[in-house]
KOLKOL-444813 format. One record per residue (C-alpha): residue number from 1; residue in three letters; x, y, z. Coordinates in steps of 0.02 Angstrom, whole numbers. Example, Ala and Ser with C-alpha at 12.3 -4.5 7.8 and 13.67 -1.06 7.14 Angstrom:
BEGIN
PT   resi   resn        u        v        w
PT      1    ALA      615     -225      390
PT      2    SER      684      -53      357
END
This chain:
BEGIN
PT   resi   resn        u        v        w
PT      1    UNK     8191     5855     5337
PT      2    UNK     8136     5852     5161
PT      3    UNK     8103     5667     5159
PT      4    UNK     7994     5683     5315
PT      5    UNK     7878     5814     5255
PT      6    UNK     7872     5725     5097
PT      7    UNK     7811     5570     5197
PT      8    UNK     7687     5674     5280
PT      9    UNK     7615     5745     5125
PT     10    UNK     7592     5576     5078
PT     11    UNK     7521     5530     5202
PT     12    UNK     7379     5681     5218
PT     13    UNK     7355     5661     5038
PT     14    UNK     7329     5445     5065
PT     15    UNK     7213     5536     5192
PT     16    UNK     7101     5652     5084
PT     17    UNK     7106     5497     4953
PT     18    UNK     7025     5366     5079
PT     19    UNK     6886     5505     5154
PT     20    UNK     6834     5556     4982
PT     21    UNK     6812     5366     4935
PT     22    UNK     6701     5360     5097
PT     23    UNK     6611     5500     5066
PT     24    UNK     6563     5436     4872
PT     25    UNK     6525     5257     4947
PT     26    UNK     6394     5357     5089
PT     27    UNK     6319     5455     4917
PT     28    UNK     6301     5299     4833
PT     29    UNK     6196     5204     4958
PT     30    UNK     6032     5177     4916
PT     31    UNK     5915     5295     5053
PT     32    UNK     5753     5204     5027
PT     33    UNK     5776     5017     5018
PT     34    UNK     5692     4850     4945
PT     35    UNK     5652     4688     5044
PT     36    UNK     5817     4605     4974
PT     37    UNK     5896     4747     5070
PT     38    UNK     5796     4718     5231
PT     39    UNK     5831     4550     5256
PT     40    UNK     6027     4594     5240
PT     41    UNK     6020     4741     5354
PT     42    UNK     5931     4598     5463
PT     43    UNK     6065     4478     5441
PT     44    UNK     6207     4590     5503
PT     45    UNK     6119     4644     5639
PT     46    UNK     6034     4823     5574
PT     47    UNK     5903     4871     5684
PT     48    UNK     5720     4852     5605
PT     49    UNK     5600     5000     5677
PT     50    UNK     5413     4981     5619
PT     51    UNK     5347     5138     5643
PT     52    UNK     5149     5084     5638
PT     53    UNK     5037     5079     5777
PT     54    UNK     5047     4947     5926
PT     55    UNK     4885     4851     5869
PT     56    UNK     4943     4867     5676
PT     57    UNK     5130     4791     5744
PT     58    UNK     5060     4643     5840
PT     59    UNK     4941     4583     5719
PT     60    UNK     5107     4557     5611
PT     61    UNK     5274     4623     5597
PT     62    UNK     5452     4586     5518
PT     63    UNK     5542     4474     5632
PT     64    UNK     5646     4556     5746
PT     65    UNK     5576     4740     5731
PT     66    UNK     5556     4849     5888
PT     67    UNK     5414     4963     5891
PT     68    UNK     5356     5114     6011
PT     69    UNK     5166     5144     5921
PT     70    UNK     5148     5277     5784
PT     71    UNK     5284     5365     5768
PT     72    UNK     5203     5530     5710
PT     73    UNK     5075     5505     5856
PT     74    UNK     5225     5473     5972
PT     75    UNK     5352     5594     5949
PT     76    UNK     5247     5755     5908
PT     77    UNK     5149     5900     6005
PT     78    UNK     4964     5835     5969
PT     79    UNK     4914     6016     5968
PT     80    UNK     5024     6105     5848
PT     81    UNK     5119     5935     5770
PT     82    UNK     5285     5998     5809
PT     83    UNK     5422     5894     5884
PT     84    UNK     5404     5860     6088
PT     85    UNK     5564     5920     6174
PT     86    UNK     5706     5819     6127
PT     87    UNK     5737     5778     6311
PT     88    UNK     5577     5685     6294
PT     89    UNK     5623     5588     6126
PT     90    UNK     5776     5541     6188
PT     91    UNK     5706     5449     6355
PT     92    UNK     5572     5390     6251
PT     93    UNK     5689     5286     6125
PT     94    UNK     5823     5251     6254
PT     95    UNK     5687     5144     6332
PT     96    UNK     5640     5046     6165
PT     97    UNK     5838     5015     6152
PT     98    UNK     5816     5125     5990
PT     99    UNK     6003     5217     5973
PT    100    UNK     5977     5338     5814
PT    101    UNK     6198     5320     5770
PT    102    UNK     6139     5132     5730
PT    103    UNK     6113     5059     5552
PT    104    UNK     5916     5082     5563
PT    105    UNK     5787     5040     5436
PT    106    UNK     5613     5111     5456
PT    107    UNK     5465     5046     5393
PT    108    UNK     5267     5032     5411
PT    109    UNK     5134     4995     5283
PT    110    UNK     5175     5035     5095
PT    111    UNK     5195     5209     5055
PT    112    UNK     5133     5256     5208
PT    113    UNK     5226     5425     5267
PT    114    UNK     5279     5396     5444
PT    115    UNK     5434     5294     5403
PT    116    UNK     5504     5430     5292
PT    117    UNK     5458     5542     5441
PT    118    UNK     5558     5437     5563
PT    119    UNK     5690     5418     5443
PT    120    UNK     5702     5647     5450
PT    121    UNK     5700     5626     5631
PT    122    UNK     5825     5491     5642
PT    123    UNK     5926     5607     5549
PT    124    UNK     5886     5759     5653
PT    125    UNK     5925     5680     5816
PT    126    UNK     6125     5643     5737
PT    127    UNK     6089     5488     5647
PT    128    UNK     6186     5451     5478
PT    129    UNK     6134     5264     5431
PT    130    UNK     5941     5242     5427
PT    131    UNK     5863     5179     5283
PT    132    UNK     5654     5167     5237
PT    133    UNK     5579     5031     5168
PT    134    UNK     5443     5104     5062
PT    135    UNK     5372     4944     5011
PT    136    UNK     5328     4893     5204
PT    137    UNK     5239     4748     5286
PT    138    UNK     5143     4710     5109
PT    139    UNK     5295     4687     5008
PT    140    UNK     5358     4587     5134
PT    141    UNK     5201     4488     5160
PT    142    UNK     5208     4469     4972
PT    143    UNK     5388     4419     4938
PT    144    UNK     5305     4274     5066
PT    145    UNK     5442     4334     5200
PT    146    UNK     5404     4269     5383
PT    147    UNK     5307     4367     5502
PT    148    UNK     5301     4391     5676
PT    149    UNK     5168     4438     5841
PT    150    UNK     5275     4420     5992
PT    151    UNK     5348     4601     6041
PT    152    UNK     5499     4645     6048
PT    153    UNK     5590     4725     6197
PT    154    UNK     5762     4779     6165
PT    155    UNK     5888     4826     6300
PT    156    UNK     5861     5006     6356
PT    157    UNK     6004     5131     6272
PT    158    UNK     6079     5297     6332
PT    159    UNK     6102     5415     6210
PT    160    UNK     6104     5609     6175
PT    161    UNK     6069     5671     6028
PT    162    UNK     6186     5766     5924
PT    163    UNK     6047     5889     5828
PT    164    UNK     6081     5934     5657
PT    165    UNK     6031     6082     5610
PT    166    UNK     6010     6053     5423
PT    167    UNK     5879     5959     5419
PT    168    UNK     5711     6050     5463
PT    169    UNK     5682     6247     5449
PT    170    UNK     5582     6348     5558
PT    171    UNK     5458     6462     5501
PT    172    UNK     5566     6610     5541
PT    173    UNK     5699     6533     5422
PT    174    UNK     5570     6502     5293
PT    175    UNK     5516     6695     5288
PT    176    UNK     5710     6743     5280
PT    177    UNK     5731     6645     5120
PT    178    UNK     5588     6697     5016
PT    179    UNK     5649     6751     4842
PT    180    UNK     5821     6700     4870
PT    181    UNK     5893     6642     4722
PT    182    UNK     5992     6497     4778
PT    183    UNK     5828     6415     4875
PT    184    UNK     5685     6327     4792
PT    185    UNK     5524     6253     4881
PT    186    UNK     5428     6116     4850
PT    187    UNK     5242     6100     4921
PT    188    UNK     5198     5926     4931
PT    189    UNK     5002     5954     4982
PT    190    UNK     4857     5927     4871
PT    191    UNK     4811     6057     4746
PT    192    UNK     4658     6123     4828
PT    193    UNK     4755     6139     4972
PT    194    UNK     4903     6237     4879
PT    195    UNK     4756     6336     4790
PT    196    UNK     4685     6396     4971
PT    197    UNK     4530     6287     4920
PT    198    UNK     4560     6155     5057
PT    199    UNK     4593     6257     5213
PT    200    UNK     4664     6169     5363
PT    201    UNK     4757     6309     5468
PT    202    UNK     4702     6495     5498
PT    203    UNK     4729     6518     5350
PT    204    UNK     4721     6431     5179
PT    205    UNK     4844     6462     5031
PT    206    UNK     5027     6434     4992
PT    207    UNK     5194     6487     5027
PT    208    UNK     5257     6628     4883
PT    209    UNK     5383     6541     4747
PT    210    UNK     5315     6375     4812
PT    211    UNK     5280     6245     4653
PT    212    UNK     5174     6114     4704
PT    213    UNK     5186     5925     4658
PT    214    UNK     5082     5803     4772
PT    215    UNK     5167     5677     4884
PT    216    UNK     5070     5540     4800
PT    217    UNK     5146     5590     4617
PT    218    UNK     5308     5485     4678
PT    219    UNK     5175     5349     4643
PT    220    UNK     5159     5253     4511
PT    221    UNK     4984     5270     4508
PT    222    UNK     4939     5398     4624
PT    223    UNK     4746     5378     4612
PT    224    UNK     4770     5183     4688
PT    225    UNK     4714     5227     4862
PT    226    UNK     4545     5274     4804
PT    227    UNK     4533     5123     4666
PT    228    UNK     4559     5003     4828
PT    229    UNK     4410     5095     4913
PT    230    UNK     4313     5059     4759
PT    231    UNK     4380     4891     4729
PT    232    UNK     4454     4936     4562
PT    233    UNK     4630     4860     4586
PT    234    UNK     4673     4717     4726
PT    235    UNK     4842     4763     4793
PT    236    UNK     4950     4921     4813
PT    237    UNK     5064     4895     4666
PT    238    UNK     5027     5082     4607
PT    239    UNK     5099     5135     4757
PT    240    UNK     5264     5097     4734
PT    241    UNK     5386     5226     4690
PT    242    UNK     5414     5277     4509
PT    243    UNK     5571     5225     4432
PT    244    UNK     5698     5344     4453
PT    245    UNK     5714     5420     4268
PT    246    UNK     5539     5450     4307
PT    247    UNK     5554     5548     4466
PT    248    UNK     5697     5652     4383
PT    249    UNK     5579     5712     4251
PT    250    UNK     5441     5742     4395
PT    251    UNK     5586     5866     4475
PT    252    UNK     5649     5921     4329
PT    253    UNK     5631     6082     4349
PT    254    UNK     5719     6111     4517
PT    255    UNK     5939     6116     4537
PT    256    UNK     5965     5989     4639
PT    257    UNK     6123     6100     4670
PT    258    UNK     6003     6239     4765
PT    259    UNK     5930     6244     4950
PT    260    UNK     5782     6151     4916
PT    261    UNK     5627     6157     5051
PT    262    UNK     5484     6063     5061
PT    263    UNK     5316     6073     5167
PT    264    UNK     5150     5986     5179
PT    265    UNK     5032     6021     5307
PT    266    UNK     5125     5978     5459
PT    267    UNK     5278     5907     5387
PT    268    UNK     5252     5711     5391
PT    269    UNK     5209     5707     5179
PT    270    UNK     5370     5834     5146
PT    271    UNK     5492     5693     5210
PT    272    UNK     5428     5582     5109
PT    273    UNK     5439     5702     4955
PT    274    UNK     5624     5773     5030
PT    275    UNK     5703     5585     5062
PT    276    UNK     5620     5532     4868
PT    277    UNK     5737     5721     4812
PT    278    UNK     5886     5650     4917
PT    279    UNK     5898     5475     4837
PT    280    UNK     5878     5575     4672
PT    281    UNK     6071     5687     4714
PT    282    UNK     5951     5826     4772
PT    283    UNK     6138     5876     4890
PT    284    UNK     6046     6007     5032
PT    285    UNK     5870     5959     5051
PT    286    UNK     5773     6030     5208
PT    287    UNK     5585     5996     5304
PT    288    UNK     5508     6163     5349
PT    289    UNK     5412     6024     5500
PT    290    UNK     5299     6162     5544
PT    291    UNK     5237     6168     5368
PT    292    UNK     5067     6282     5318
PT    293    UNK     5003     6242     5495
PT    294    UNK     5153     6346     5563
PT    295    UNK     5133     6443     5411
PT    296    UNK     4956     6498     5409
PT    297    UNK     4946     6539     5575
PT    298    UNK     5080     6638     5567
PT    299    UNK     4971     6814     5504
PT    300    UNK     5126     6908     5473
PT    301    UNK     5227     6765     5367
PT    302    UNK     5178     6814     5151
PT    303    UNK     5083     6702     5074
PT    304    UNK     4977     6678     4907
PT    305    UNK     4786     6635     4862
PT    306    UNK     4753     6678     5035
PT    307    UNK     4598     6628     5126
PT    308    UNK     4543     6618     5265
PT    309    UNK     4445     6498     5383
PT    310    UNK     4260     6525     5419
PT    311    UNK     4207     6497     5583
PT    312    UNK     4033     6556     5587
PT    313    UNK     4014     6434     5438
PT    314    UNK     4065     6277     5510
PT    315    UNK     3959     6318     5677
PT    316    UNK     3827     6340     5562
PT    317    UNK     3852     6183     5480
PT    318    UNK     3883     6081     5654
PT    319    UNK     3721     6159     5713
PT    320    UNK     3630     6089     5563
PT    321    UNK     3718     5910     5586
PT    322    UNK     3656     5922     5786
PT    323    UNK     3480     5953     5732
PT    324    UNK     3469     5803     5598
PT    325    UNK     3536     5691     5742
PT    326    UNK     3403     5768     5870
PT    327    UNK     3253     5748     5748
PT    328    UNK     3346     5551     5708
PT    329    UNK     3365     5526     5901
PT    330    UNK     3188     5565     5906
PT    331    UNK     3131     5473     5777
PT    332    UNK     3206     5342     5841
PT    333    UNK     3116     5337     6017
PT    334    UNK     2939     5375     5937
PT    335    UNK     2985     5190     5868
PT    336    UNK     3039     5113     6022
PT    337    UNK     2872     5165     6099
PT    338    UNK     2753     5096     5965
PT    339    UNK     2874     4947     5972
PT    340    UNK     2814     4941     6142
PT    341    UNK     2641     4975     6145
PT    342    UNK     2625     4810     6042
END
């Protein structure tokens, strides 16, 4: 008897051994990938999900990688930007053969947000094993990687999805947690929008507690989209993530021990921001996905530097925009007529 419960505890402890190895091996995998990592995931059969629009993905895409348009566009209430019902999502990527328990990386153009949005879905709907590529189509175009037009259409899947609950809050849940001491939030908007400056919801202003560091400060130049607008710089180099020393000091000031939440506007910047805190050890990050446009219209939720948007204003101003493109219309027809009385 002795020897046989001495085998089993063994064997249990053999057990516990071999799952905590797993479970230090899942930590240790990189969450947001490079292009040496894309073609691997590629070569063992990963499937490759570019998450960019249908005219953006046929122009140009990585070999093999299925697409369903934008994914933001796609999968979310164009109204209030929450999630459609999941009954919806699932029929929609059972269709594109897109199975979210698959080794998936996501990508789209560099930095661009939607893949790390797809990637908090992915992991919403169940999925354990996605991946983004931050650098995209242009450091793929630029490592000089092939590139294909012809769509793909992948075998249609049946799936349900297995929700997981910690990965978005609601704004109910957000309220709750206010002031709690194990639960920091991050706001990931810009600072006139964090300052109630930039209004874009009933109401402008910011979650109480919330500290605020821009999506774009993940960047290693976070001013580069505007230099390409003004020709300054040539490529998107500055958009490439920081190096990771870097990105600790950014966060240095948050336990990556803690409940850690983080909103934007409508939750599609925050999982950028939240997947950047997860690759960093950050162990129970969260998505509030209704973000300050669940949050300001909610009148009863707390909030700082509170203001609020002006209606009569913006009439006023669309009234004045109407007339200038009367009197233009107008000035433009007294020309066609002389035009034609010559």
């Amino acid at each position: 008897m002795h020897t046989q419960y001495s085998f089993v505890a063994r064997l249990i402890a053999a057990a516990a051994l071999v799952a905590a190895s797993l479970s230090v091996y899942a930590a240790d995998e990189p969450v947001i990938v490079d292009t040496g990592f894309v073609e691997q995931a590629a070569a063992r059969g990963a499937l490759i999900w570019d998450v960019r629009s249908q005219e953006e993905y046929r122009r140009g895409h990585i070999p093999g990688a299925v697409n369903i348009d934008e994914i933001a566009l796609v999968l979310r209430e164009p109204n209030t930007e929450d999630y459609i019902p999941v009954a919806k999502i699932e029929q929609i990527l059972g269709e594109a053969g897109i199975d979210p328990t698959r080794e998936i990386v996501l990508y789209g153009a560099k930095a661009h947000t939607s893949p790390y949005f797809g990637y908090v879905t992915v992991r919403y709907l169940g999925g354990g094993s996605a991946r983004v590529y931050h650098g995209g189509i242009d450091d793929w175009k630029s490592a000089g990687k092939p590139i294909a037009t012809d769509p793909v259409k992948l075998p249609p899947v049946s799936f349900r999805a297995q929700m997981n609950p910690g990965v978005i809050v609601s704004t109910r849940e957000v309220v709750a947690k206010l002031g709690a001491p194990g639960v920091q939030i991050v706001d990931a908007r810009t600072e006139k929008e964090f300052n109630g400056e930039d209004i874009r919801a009933l109401r402008g202003g910011r979650i109480p507690g919330a500290v605020n560091i821009p999506y774009e400060t993940n960047w290693v130049d976070p001013d580069t989209p505007r230099k390409l607008q003004r020709r300054q710089v040539a490529g998107k180099d500055g958009m490439s993530l920081k190096p990771a020393i870097d990105l600790r000091a950014l966060y240095a000031r948050f336990d990556p021990e803690k409940e850690t939440i983080v909103y934007c506007q409508s939750g599609v910047r925050a999982a950028e921001t939240a997947t950047v805190l997860q690759s960093l050890g950050f162990r129970n990050v969260k998505v509030y996905d209704s973000s300050w446009l669940g949050y300001g219209n909610t009148f009863d939720a707390p909030a700082e530097n509170v203001a609020y948007f002006n209606v009569g204003r913006v009439n006023g101003t669309l009234m004045q925009m109407q007339q200038r493109i009367d009197l233009l219309e107008g000035q433009v027809e007294e020309l066609k007529a002389a035009k034609e009385k010559k």
